[in-house]
Every structure is written in structure tokens, then in C-alpha cells.
C-alpha positions as a Markdown table, in Angstrom:
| # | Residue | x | y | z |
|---|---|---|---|---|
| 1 | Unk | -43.3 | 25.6 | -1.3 |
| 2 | Unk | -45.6 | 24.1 | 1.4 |
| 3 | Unk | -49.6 | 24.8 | 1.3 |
| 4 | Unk | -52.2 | 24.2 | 3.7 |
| 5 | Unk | -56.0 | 24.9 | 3.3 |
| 6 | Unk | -57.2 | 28.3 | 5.5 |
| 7 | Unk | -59.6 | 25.6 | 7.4 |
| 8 | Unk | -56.6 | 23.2 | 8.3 |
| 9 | Unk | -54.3 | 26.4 | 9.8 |
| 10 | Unk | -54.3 | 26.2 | 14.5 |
| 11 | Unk | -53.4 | 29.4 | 16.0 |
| 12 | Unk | -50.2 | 26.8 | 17.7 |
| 13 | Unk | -48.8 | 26.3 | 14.4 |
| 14 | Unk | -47.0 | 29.6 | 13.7 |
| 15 | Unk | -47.7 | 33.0 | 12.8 |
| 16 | Unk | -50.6 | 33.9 | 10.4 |
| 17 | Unk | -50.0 | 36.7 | 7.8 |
| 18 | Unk | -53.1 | 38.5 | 6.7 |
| 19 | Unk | -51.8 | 40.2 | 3.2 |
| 20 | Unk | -54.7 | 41.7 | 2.3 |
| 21 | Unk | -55.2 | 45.6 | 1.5 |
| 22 | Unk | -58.2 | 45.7 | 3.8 |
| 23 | Unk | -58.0 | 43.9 | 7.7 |
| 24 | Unk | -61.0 | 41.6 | 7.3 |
| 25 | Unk | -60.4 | 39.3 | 10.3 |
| 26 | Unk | -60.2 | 35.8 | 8.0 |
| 27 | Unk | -58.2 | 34.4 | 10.8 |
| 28 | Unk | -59.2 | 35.6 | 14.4 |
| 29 | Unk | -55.4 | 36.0 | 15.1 |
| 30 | Unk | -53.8 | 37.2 | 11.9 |
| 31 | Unk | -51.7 | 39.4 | 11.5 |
| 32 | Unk | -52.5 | 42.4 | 9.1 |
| 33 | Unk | -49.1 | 43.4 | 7.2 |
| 34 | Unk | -50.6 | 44.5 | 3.4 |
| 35 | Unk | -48.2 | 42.4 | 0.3 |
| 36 | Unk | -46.0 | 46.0 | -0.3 |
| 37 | Unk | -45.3 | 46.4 | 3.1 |
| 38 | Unk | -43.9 | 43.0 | 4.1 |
| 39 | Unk | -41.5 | 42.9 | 0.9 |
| 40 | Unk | -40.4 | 46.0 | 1.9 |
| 41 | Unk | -39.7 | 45.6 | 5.5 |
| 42 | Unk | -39.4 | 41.8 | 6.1 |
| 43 | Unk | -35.9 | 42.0 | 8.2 |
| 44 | Unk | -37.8 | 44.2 | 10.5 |
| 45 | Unk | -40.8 | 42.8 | 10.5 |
| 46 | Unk | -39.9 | 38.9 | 10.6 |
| 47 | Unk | -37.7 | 36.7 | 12.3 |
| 48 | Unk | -36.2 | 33.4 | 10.9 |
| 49 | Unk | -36.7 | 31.6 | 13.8 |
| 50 | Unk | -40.2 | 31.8 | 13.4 |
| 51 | Unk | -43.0 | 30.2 | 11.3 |
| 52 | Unk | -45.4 | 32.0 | 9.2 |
| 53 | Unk | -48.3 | 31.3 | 7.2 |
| 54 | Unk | -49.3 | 33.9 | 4.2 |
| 55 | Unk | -52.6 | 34.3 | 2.9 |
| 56 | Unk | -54.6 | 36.9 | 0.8 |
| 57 | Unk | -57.4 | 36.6 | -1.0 |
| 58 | Unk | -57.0 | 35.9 | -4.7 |
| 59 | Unk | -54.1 | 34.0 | -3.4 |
| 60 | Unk | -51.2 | 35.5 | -6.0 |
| 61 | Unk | -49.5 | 37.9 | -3.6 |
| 62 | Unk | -49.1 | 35.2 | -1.2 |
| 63 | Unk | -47.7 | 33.2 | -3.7 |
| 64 | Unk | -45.6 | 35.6 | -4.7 |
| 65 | Unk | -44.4 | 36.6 | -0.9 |
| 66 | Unk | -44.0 | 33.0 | 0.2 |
| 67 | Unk | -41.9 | 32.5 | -2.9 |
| 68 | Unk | -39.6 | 35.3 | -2.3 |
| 69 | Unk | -39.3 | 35.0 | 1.9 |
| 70 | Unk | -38.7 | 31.4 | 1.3 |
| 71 | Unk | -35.4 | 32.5 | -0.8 |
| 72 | Unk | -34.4 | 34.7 | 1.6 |
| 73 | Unk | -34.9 | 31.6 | 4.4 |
| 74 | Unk | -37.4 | 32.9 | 6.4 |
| 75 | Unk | -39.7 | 29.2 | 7.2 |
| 76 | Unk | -43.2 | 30.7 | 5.3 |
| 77 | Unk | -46.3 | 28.2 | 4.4 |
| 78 | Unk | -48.9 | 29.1 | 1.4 |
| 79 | Unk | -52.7 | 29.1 | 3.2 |
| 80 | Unk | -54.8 | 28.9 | 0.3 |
| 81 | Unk | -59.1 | 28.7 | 0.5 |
């Protein structure tokens, strides 16, 4: 599974996923899809040609997402504080 830091993610490198109940904004450009809805919907909601970067805040559910979307071959990084 690749990781980066929250600090070393650039709005050019691909998509950032905020997974958090709650849209707080970490990333000026995220993405707010909550952990239950992206495993439920990831075909519609993703594409495989495209590059995504998860992140919530106690970091589990990201783990947890990146783990599974990376099975399923969708190109997902870990962004971890």
C-alpha cells in the first residue's frame, strides 16, 4: 500500500478523498465522500483511470478503504498526518 504524509499531498497529483463523517476542509480541494458511502458506491463514484488519495482522521478507515479499492484495482494512496 503506498503512504504519503497530508503535508507532502499537491492538488496535480490525483484526487484527494476526504472520508471523514464531517467535511472539515483538511485539503482545500478534497473531496467529501464519508468511509460507508464510498464502499458502497465505488463503481459509480470512482474511475480506475484515475488516482486517489484517502484520508480520515484517526486514519483506520482509510486504511481500511485503500486496502479494499486497491483489491478491486482502483490506483488509491494512504495520506496519513
Amino acid at each position: 500500500m503506498k503512504k504519503i504524509q497530508l503535508c507532502d499531498y499537491k492538488a496535480n497529483m490525483g484526487i484527494f478523498i476526504d472520508l471523514n463523517y464531517h467535511d472539515n476542509k483538511v485539503v482545500e480541494v478534497a473531496k467529501h465522500i464519508p468511509y460507508e458511502e464510498l464502499l458502497t458506491n465505488y463503481k459509480e463514484l470512482l474511475d480506475k483511470n484515475k488516482k486517489y488519495f484517502l484520508f480520515c482522521n484517526g486514519g483506520i478507515k482509510s486504511k481500511k478503504a485503500a486496502t479494499i479499492l486497491e483489491f478491486y484495482g482502483y490506483d488509491v494512496t494512504l495520506v496519513y498526518k
